[in-house]
C-alpha positions, 0 to 999 in steps of 0.5 A, spaced: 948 239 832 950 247 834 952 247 841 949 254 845 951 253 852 946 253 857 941 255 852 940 249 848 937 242 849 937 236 846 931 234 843 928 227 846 924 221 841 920 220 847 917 227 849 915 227 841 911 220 842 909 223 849 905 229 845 902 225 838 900 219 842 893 220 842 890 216 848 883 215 848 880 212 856 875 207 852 874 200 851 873 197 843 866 196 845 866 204 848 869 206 842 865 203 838 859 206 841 863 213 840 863 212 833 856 211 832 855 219 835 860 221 830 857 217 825 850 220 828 853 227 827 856 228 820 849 225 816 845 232 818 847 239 817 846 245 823 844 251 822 846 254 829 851 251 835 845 252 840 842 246 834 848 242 834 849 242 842 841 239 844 842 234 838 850 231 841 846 231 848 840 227 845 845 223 843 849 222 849 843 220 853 843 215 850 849 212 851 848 212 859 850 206 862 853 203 855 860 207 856 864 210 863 864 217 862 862 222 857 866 223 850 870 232 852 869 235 845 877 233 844 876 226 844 869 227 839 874 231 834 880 225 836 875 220 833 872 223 827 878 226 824 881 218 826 874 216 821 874 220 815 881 220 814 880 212 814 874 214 809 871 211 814 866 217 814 866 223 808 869 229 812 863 235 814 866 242 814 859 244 816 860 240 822 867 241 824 864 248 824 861 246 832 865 241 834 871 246 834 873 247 842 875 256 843 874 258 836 875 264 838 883 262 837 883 262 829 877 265 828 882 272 825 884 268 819 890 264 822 891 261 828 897 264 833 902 259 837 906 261 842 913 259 843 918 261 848 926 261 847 930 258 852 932 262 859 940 264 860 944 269 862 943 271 854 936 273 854 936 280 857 942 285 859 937 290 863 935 289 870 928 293 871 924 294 878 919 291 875 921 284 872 921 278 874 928 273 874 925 267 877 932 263 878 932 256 882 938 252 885 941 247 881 947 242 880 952 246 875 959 242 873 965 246 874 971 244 869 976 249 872 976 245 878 972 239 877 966 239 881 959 239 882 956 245 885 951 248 887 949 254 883 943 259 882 940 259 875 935 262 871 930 257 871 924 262 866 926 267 861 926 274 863 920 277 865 916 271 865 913 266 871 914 258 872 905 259 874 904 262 867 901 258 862 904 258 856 911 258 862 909 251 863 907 249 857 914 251 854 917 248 860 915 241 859 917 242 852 924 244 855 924 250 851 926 247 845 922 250 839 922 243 836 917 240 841 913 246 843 911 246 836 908 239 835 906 240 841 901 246 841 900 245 833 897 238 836 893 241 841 889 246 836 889 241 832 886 236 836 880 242 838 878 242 831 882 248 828 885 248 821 893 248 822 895 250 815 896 258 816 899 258 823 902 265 826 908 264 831 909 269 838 916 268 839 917 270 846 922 270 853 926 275 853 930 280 849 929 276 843 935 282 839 939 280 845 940 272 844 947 270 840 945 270 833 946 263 831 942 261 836 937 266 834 938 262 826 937 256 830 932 257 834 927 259 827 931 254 823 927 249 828 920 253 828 921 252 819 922 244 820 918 244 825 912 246 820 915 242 814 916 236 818 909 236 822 905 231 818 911 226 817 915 227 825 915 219 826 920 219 820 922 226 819 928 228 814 934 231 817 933 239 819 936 243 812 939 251 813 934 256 815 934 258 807 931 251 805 926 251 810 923 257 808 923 255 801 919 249 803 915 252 806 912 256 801 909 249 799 908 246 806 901 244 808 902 248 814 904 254 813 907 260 817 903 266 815 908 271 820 913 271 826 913 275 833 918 277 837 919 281 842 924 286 844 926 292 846 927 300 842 933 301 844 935 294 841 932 294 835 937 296 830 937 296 822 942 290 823 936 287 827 931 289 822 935 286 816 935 279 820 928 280 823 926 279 814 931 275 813 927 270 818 920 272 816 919 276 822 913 280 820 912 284 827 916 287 832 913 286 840 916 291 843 916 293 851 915 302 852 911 301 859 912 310 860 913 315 856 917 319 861 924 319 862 923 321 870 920 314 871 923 310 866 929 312 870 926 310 876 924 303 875 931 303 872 929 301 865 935 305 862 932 306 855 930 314 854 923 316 850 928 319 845 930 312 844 923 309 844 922 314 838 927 312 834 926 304 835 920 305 832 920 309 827 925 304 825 921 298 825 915 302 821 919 304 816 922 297 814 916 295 812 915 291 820 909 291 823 909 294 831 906 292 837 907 296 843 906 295 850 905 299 855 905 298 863 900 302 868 900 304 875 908 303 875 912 305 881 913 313 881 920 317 881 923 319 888 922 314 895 914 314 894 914 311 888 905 312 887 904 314 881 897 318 879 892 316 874 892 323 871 900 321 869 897 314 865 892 318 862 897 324 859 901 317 856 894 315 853 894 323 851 901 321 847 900 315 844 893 317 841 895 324 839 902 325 837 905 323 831 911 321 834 908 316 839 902 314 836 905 310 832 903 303 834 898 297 830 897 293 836 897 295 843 898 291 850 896 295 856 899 291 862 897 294 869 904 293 874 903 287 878 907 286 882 910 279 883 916 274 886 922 275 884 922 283 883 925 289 886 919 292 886 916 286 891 921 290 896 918 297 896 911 294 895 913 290 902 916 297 905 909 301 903 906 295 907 910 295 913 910 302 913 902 303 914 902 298 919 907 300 924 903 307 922 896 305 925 900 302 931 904 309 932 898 313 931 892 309 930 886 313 927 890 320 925 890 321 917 897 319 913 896 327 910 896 329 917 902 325 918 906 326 911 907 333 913 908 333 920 915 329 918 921 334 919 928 329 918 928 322 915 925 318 921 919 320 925 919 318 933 911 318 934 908 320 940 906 313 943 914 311 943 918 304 941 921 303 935 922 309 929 918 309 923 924 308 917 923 314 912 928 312 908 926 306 905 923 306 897 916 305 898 911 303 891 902 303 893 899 302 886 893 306 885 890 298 882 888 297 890 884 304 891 877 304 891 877 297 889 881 299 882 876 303 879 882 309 877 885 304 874 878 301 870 876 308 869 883 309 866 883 302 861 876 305 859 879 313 857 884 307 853 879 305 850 875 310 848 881 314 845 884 309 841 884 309 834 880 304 828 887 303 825 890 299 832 888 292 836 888 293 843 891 285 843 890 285 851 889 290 857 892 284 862 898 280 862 896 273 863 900 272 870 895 267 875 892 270 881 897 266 885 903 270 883 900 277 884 903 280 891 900 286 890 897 291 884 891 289 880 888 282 881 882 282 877 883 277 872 878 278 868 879 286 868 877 287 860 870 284 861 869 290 867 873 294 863 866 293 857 861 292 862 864 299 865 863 302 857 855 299 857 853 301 863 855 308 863 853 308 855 859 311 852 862 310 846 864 304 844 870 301 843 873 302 835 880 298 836 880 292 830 879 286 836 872 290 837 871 290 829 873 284 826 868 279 823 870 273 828 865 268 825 859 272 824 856 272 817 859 274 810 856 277 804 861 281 800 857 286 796 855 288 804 861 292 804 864 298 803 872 300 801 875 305 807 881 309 808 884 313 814 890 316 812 894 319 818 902 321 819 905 316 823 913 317 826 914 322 819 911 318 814 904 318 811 900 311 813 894 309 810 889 304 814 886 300 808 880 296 810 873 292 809 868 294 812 860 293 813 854 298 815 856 297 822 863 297 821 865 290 822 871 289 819 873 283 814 879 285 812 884 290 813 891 293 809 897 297 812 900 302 807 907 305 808 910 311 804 917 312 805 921 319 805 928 322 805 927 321 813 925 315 813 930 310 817 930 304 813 935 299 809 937 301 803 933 297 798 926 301 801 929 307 801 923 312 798 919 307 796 911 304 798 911 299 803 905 295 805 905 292 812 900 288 813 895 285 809 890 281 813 882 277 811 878 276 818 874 270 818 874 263 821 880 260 817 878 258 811 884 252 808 889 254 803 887 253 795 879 251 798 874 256 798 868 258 802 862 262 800 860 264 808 867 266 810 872 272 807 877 268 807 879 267 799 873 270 797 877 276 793 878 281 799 886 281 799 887 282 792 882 288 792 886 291 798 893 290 795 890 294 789 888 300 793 895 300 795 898 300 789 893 305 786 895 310 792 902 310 791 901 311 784 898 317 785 902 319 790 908 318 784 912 312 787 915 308 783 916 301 786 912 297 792 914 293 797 911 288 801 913 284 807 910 277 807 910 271 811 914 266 807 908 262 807 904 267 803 909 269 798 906 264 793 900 268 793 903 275 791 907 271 787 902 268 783 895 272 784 899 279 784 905 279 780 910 281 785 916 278 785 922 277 790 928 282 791 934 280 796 939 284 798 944 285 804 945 289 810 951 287 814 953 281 812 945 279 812 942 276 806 934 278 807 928 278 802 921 282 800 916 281 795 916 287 790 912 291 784 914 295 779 909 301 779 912 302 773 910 297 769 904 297 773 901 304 770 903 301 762 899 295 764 894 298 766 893 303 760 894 296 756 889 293 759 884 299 759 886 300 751 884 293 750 877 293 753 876 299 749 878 296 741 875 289 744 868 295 745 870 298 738 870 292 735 865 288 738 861 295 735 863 294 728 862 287 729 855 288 731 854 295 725 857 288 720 852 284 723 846 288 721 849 291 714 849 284 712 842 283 715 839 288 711 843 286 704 840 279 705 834 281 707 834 286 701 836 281 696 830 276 699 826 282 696 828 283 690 827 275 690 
């Protein structure tokens, strides 16, 4: 195997054993009973998850006094896929329908896993104020003088805290992609979600800063993983990258799209030839300001001309992008407060200007502060400073104060030690007022954000416990939209809000629309499915590419469609289900509005960037066929299209249907000639 230094492990038989070995706390006479319920269950059919629970509680009531402790939803889903897949039982898809545990997971057509790469000193060159670097000491060998010693390591990826959930998952997988993929395929599995389409969130670090074989490796490994999933007891030998997307395409749980995260300043062509040659599909990448002045200030060393540029490269290579950025940060100079009014000028920006209003997903983190940052310090300094202020000058104003200071340190008037001017000082506006500036400002977010943008998040998913200072409102989006109701304002437009979940479907409900806009120099149309009520059931991202795009060579003056995504509950490959959108015709139809419009607007091939799960199906629902090519020694792939052939095969097809109407008329006028002779005949008869 590939050695990388501190960043790789070995991956151990038993943590695979520990992870598929289903352990269910119950007697065989306990089991028995369980089974009986199943049985209960699947012989009816429910109208409603209010219907299903009553009647699972009937049942359990039942079985008071028969069994210790009632099945969780896990242990019944456990239990009736280990029966049909005995045939035991027939399979009841109306009844997986309720059973399944946090729908919402895969309820926007594929079911997200999120994995992490490994910490070390390779994960992110930059050091800025606000990020964490959780480091523990442990015991390194040391061959130059033989000795074991004692030595502070990253113990997280950069940016990320040991008490975040998906932290500690990772952390019990040792970071291994291997196990971190069985392991939380398993788990969703094991919820009552379909596997067959999965969508993996690549995160830890600068995922552009990693050596590139471990980067190789690392995807390598989520491949295998996916191919390997249902046969890992005796699974073959891990192939190259290339092999193990090729097997994909026909694996039976497929990978629909990656993410990774980095940064604009890190997100070359080079990067971008890579990102297609591993099936990466979007690029998370961090902005947090877009003000030189504070960027500066929390030493994130990357410019918004940099910024402008990494994203524009992103879009134009056919990526998707998802941008994050941070409110209430540290301000510049040594009062690092930083107004409301600046965050709102950012919203301003990206949803007005075309070179920023760019992005397809946004992450609106408000700053927390946290251990094992640089800001904790100024944070603790803003802290220490009004406590020796209230001791020095108990109810006077801090206005009055601030302008009473003539030299670094000020001498107050009851005497003792001097208050420290000198030092960097950070006060987030998340902890005036309760946080109302900073709701009010999240609630300006999302009355201005555009239809064609998800609002994946407005919090990080950080653990109260680990918040020094900043917002501490977990639960800061349902404020957020109880703000919206409460003071009747227009609701918010972004896909999270629209798309259909698992709500009902009828396809002659919906209408075709299209919001053109200029993004980062280049025409982009938001193609979507949409109901009376603007619900949306599926939606396509077309990019038209001109002389200032900075793409690879092969897309160069070419269409590009970005995206193509059916919402809905995740309906499994090749079946079909009339109350969801999935495999209902929806994503033929978006791709050949597509087609259509760069054919009008005189482009002569189109492009689509695929997961490689889904290239069979351009490949044998919509002719496209893959096209390869090299960039810096990098080998990568797209699916394409002839617009060419397209337009002769559409006036061959439109020429057929009028002889095949032509002929159907003189068949029809031969028809009644020879009626009218034979009756004639008959006649003369």
């Amino acid at each position: 195997m590939v050695q990388f230094s501190d960043i790789e492990h070995n991956l151990i038989e038993k943590d695979l054993e520990d992870i598929f070995n289903e352990k269910t706390q119950y007697s065989e006479d306990e089991k028995k009973s369980i089974e009986k319920v199943v049985n209960f269950l699947v012989s009816k059919n429910y109208s409603s998850k209010k219907e299903y629970t009553k009647n699972l509680n009937e049942i359990l009531k039942n079985l008071k006094g028969k069994i210790k402790k009632f099945p969780s939803k896990i242990e019944l889903n456990i239990i009736y896929k280990k029966m049909y897949k005995s045939n035991i039982i027939e399979r009841n898809s109306n009844l997986e329908k309720y059973m399944k545990r946090k729908f919402c997971r895969s309820g926007s057509g594929e079911l997200p896993v999120t994995v992490f790469t490994s910490p070390s000193k390779f994960d992110c060159p930059e050091d800025c104020s606000y990020c964490p670097d959780e480091k523990a000491e442990k015991l390194i060998f040391n061959e130059k003088i033989g000795k074991w010693q004692k030595k502070k390591v990253r113990i997280q990826p950069r940016s990320y805290l040991s008490t975040e959930p998906g932290c500690m998952r990772a952390a019990k997988d040792k970071f291994h992609p291997i196990t971190q993929t069985y392991d939380r395929i398993h788990c969703l599995e094991i919820m009552g979600h379909e596997v067959d389409k999965i969508r993996f969130i690549v995160l830890g670090g600068t995922y552009c800063y990693y050596p590139m074989d471990y980067r190789i490796w690392f995807m390598t490994c989520l491949y295998y993983a996916c191919n390997t999933y249902y046969t890992w007891s005796s699974r073959r030998e891990m192939k190259s990258l290339g092999e193990e997307m090729r097997l994909n395409r026909i694996s039976d749980v497929k990978i629909v799209g990656i993410t990774v995260e980095t940064r604009p300043d890190h997100a070359s062509l080079e990067d971008c030839a890579h990102f297609m040659a591993c099936g990466i599909t979007t690029v998370q990448v961090g902005i947090q300001q877009l003000s030189d002045s504070i960027l500066k200030g929390i030493n994130r060393r990357c410019t918004v001309e940099q910024i402008k540029e990494g994203t524009k490269r992103i879009l134009d290579c056919g990526l998707k992008l998802d941008t994050h950025y941070m409110f209430d940060l540290p301000g510049p100079g040594k009062l690092c407060l930083l107004s409301p009014q600046d965050d709102r000028d950012m919203i301003d920006l990206i949803t007005e200007h075309e070179d920023f209003a760019v992005a397809d997903q946004w992450k609106l983190y408000p700053c927390s502060t946290t251990p094992h940052t640089r800001i904790l310090t100024w944070y603790n300094n803003m802290t220490e400073f009004f406590k020796n202020l209230k001791e020095k000058i108990n109810s006077i104003k801090i206005q009055r104060v601030w302008r009473k200071y003539k030299s670094i340190k000020y001498y107050g008037p009851i005497g003792g030690d001097p208050i420290d001017l000198s030092k960097k000082k950070y006060l987030p506006y998340a902890e005036i007022d309760g946080g109302s500036y900073l709701v009010d400002t999240l609630v300006y977010a999302k009355q201005k954000v555009h239809k064609d943008t998800r609002l994946n998040r407005v919090i990080r998913d950080i653990p109260e416990i680990s918040i020094v200072g900043g917002n501490k409102i977990t639960n800061l989006r349902q404020h957020i939209l109880e703000k919206i109701e409460k003071e009747g304002l227009k609701k918010c437009q972004c896909i999270r809000c629209r798309e259909i979940q698992g709500g009902e479907f009828n396809i002659d409900s919906l209408k075709l629309d299209i919001y053109p806009r200029i993004k980062a120099g280049s025409n982009d149309y938001f193609i979507s499915f949409e109901d009376k009520n603007e619900k949306l059931y599926g939606l396509a991202r077309l990019r038209l590419l001109n002389d200032s795009s900075d793409t690879l060579p092969i897309l160069e003056n070419s269409a590009v469609i970005r995206e193509v995504h059916v919402y809905g509950a995740t309906v499994r490959t090749n079946t079909k289900d009339k109350t969801k959108p999935q495999h209902s015709g929806l994503g033929k139809k978006l791709v050949k509005k597509c087609e259509e419009i760069a054919m009008k607007q005189g482009y002569k091939k189109i492009y689509i960037t695929s997961g490689e799960g889904v290239i069979n199906y351009y490949k044998n629902k919509l002719d496209y066929y893959e096209v390869e090519e090299e960039y810096c020694g990098i080998k990568y792939h797209y699916m394409m299209k002839s617009l060419e052939e397209s337009k002769i095969s559409k006036i061959w097809k439109d020429l057929k249907k009028y002889l095949l109407i032509i002929f159907s008329i003189i068949t029809v006028i031969t028809i009644i000639i020879t009626f009218y002779q034979l009756s004639d005949n008959f006649n003369t008869l």
